[in-house]
C-alpha positions in Angstrom: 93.4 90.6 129.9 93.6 87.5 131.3 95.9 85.7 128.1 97.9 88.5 128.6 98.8 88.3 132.3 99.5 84.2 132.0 103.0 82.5 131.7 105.0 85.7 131.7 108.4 84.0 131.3 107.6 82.7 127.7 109.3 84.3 125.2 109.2 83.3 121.4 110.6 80.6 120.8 109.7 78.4 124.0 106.6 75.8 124.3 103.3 77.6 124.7 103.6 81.1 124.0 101.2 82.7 122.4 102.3 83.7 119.2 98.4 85.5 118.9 99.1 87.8 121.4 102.4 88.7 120.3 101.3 90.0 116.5 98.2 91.7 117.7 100.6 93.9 120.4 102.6 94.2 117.0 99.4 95.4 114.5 97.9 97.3 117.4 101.5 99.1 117.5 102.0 99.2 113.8 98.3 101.2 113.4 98.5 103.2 116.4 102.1 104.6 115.6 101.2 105.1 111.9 98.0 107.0 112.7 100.0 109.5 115.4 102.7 109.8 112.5 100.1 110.9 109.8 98.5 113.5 112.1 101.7 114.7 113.4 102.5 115.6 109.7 99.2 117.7 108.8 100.2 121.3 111.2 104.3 120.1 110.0 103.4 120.4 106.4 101.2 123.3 107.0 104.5 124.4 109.0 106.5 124.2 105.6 104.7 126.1 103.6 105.9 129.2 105.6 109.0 131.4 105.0 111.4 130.7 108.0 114.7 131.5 108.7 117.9 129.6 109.0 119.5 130.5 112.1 122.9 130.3 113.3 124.4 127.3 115.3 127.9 127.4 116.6 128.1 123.9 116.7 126.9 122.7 113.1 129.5 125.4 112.6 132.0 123.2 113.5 130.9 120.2 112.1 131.5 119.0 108.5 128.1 118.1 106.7 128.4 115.1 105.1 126.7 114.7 101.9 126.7 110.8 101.8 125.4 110.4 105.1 122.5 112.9 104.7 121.1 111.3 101.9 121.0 107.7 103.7 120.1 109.4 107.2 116.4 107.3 107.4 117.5 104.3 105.9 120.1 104.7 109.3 117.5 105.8 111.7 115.5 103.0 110.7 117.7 100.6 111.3 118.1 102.2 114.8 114.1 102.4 115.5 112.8 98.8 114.3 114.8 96.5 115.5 115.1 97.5 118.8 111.6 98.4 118.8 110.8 94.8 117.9 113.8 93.3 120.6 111.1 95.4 122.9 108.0 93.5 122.2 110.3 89.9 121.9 111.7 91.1 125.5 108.3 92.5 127.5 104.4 93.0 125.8 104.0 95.5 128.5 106.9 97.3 128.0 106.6 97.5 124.3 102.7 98.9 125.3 104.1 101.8 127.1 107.2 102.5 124.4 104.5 102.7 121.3 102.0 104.7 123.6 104.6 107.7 124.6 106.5 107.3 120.9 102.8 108.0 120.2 102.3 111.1 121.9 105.9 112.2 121.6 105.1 112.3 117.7 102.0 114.4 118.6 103.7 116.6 120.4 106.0 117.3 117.9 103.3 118.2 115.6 102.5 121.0 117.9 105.9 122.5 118.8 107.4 122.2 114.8 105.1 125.4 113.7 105.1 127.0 116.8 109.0 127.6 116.5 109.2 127.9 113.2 112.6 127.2 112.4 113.9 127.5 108.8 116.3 124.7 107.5 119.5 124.5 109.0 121.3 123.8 105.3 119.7 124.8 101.8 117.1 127.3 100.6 113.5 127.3 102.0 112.5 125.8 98.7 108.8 125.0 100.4 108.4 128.6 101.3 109.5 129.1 97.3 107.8 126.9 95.4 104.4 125.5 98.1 102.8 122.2 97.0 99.2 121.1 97.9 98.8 120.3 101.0 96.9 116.7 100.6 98.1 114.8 97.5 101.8 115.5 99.5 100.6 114.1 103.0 99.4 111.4 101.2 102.9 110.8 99.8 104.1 110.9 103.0 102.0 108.4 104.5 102.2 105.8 101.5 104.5 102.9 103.1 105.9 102.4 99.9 106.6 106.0 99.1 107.9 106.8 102.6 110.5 104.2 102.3 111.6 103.6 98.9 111.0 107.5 97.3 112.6 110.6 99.1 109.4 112.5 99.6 110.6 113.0 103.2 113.5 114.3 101.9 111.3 116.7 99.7 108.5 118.1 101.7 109.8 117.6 105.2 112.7 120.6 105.4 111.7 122.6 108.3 110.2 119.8 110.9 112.6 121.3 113.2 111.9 121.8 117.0 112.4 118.8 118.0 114.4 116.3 116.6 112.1 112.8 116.4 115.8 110.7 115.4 116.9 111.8 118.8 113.6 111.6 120.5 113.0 107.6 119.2 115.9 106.8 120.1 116.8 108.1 123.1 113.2 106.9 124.2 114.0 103.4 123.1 117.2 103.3 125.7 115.3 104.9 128.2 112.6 101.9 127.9 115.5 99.5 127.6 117.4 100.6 131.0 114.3 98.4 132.4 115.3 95.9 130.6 118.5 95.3 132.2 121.9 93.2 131.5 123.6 94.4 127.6 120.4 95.6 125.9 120.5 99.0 127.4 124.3 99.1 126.3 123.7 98.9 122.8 120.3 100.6 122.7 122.6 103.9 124.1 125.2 103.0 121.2 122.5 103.1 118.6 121.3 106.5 120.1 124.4 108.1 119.9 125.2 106.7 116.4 122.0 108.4 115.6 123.2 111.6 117.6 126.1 112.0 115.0 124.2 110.9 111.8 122.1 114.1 112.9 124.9 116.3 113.5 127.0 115.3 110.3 124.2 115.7 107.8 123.0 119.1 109.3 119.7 117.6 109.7 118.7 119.3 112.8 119.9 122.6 115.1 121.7 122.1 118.1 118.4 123.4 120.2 116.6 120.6 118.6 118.8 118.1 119.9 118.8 119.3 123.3 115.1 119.8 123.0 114.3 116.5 122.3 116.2 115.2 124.9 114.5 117.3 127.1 111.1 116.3 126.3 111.6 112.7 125.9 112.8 112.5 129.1 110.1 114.5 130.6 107.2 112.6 128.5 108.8 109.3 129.7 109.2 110.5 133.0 105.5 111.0 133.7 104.0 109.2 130.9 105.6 105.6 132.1 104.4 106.4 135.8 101.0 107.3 134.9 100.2 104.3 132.5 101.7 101.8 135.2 99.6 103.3 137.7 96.2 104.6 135.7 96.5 100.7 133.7 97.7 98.0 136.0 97.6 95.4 133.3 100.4 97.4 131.8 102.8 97.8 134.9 105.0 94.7 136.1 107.6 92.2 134.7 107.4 90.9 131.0 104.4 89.1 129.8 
């Protein structure tokens, strides 16, 4: 703890700083966000394999599903998650720390609530309820970087992981760590959230409950769950490392 806690001005870039801390925050994160991801997925796939109904939403009503968009929706979200993810970590170790430990447990949580709503698809048939798959040679899809990315296996397997949405939840997590920050960051971490707000409404990826849902639970996981790692971890609380 003691590398961590010296010369917290440095930042990348500036005589001294200690580019060995700075990757090993970043594998730590990278494993530790990846494992919560491929548990979250194991009750979400399970989750798909039951019939569920599409419900009506008044708002999605209203708004025009765009093809285009839905089809490139991750691709977007990604570009919304990683790099301000990684502005975090360049910007504050600590603060990064608590972002990938919440995003963590956020991901967990939606693990839990997805099959105990039990929402159908908000656009298309429930083709998983139709035609089931096996359950663990299509987690493993979904956990292979390569297929994740590049393939559409999300697009595939992952058609009811409703309640709640995890593009609003990143994101709107992400500002909420940035606000800390200070200065412009925390303006354009907000415009990235609500760009991602409108790529979900457009493609009809998610009900308007999950929206507000996420929100909700973000804010109340961030809330507590910031407070409690300051004050249960000193070495995490404070100014930028």
């Amino acid at each position: 703890m003691n590398q961590l806690t010296r010369m917290p001005s440095l930042r990348p870039g500036t005589a001294g700083y200690p580019w060995r801390v700075f990757f090993a925050f970043l594998g730590a994160a990278i494993v530790f966000r990846y494992l919560c991801h491929s548990l979250m997925l194991i009750p979400v796939l399970l989750n798909e394999l039951r019939p569920a109904p599409t419900v009506p939403d008044l708002l999605l009503g209203l708004v025009p599903r765009l093809d285009w968009l839905a089809h490139i929706n991750y691709y977007l979200w990604i570009a919304c998650y990683f790099p301000p993810a990684l502005y975090l970590l360049w910007r504050d170790r600590r603060l990064f720390a608590r972002f990938i430990i919440i995003d963590g447990a956020i991901s967990l949580t939606r693990g839990l609530m997805i099959p105990l709503t039990g929402l159908g698809p908000p656009f298309g048939a429930d083709i998983n309820a139709l035609r089931p798959f096996s359950l663990w040679p299509t987690w493993w899809k979904l956990v292979d970087p390569y297929r994740a990315l590049f393939g559409d296996a999300a697009g595939i397997y992952l058609t009811k992981d409703m309640f709640f949405s995890g593009h609003i939840a990143t994101t709107f997590l992400l500002y909420l760590f940035s606000r800390q920050l200070g200065g412009r960051a925390s303006r354009v971490f907000l415009a990235l959230q609500l760009f991602s707000l409108l790529v979900v409404f457009f493609s009809h990826l998610h009900y308007t409950i999950d929206v507000i849902g996420a929100y909700a639970v973000t804010f109340a996981m961030f809330t507590l769950g910031d407070r409690w790692l300051r004050r249960r971890f000193p070495g995490l609380a404070g100014p930028g490392l």
